[in-house]
ZAMARGU-4260 file (C-alpha; in steps of 0.2 Angstrom, whole numbers, plus 5000, padded with zeros to 4 digits):
<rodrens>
0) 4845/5209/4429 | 4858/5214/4444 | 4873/5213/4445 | 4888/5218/4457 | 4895/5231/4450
5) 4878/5238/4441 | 4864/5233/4432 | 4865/5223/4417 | 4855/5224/4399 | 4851/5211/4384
10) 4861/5214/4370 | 4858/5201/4360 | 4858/5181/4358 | 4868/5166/4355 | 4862/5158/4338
15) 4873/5145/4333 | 4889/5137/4333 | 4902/5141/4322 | 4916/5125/4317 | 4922/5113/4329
20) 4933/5122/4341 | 4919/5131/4351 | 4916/5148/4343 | 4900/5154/4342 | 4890/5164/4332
25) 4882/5180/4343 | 4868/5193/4333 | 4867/5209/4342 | 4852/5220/4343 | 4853/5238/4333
30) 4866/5249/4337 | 4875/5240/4349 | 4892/5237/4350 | 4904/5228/4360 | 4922/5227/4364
35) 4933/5212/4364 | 4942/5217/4378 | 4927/5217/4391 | 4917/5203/4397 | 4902/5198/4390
40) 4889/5191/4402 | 4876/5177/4402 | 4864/5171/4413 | 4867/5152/4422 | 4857/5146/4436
45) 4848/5165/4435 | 4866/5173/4440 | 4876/5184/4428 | 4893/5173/4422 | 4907/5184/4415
50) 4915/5179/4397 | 4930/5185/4390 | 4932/5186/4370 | 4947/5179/4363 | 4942/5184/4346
55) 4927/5194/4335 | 4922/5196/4319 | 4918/5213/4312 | 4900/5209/4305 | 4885/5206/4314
60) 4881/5193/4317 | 4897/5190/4324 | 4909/5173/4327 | 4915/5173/4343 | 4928/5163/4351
65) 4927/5162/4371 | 4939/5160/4384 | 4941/5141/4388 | 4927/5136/4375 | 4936/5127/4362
70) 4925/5113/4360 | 4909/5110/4348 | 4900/5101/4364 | 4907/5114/4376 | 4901/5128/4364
75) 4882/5119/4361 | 4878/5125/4379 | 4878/5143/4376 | 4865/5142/4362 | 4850/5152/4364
80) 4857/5162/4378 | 4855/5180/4378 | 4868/5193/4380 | 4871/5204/4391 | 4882/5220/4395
85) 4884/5231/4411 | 4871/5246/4406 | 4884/5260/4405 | 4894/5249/4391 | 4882/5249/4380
90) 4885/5259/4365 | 4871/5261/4356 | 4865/5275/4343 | 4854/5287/4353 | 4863/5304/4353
95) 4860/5303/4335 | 4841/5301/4335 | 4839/5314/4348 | 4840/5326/4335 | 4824/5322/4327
100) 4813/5338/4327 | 4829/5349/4328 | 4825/5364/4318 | 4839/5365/4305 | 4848/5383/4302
105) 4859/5386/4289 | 4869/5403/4290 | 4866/5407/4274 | 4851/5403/4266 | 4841/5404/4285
110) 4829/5390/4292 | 4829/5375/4282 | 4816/5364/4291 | 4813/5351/4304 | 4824/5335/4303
115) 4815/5320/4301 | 4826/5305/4304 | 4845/5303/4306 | 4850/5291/4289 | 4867/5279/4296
120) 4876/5276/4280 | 4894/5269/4281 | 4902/5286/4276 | 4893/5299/4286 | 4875/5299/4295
125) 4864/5310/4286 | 4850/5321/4290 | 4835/5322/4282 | 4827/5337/4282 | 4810/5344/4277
130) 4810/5359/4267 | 4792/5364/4263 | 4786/5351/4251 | 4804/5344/4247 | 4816/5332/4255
135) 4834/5338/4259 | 4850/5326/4263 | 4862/5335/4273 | 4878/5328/4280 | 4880/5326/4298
140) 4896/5330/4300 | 4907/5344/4310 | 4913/5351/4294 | 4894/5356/4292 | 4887/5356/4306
145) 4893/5373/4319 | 4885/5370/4333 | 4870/5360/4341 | 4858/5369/4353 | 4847/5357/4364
150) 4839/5371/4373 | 4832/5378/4358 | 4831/5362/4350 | 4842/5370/4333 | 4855/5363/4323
155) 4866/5378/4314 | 4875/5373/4298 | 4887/5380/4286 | 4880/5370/4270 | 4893/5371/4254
160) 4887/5381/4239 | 4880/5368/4226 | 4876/5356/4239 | 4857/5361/4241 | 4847/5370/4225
165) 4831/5376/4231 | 4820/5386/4220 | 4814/5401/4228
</rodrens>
């Protein structure tokens, strides 16, 4: 879809309505996040329609309220509707994944493997790592992690003592 100032992308859907004072409830595909203070966008009469958020929850899926739509029968007309953000709002959890295949180095015990998958956990994303015939679950944070190098495709750490045991 087009619009003005950029292309748009689906985000998500509208799947129900929430009480009787037109809130709604929206689900958001993985990974994407929105803001309350910019307009969500859906499609009427095949031409993006700007909406501004009066309030969010902070689970998905999420109950919205919309400006001037603060009626059940007013918010029934937005059920089924997909959502949509401007392209370059769309915050989603690539960077991350982009990692997969990285070669993991640690400055003291040398190459430790390929990563495999990024884990999200609430704390802190994880890598998993493989390590010859064994699994390794390293924090993916900057108090580990020194430096990322895309040429090369390697990721150097600095892994506390006691935090992996490898038998060598």
């Amino acid at each position: 879809m087009i619009f003005s100032s950029g292309q748009l992308t689906e985000v998500g859907r509208v799947i129900k309505t929430h009480g009787y004072e037109g809130k709604m409830r929206f689900e958001l595909f993985n990974g994407i996040e929105i803001n309350q203070k910019e307009p969500v966008f859906m499609m009427f009469d095949h031409k993006p329609v700007p909406f501004f958020m009066t309030e969010i929850s902070t689970k998905n899926p999420f109950i919205v309220g919309l400006q001037d739509v603060t009626t059940l029968t007013h918010a029934q007309q937005f059920l089924n509707k997909a959502l949509y953000l401007p392209i370059l709002d769309t915050d989603t959890d690539e960077d991350d994944d982009s990692v997969v295949g990285y070669q993991v180095v640690d400055n003291n015990l040398g190459n430790l493997g390929p990563v495999k998958e990024v884990i999200e956990n609430s704390a802190q994303d994880l890598l998993l790592v493989t390590y010859g015939d064994k699994e390794l679950l390293i924090p993916f944070v900057d108090a580990i992690v020194e430096d990322i190098n895309d040429d090369s495709r390697v990721i150097i750490v600095t892994v506390p003592d006691g935090l992996i045991h490898i038998d060598q």
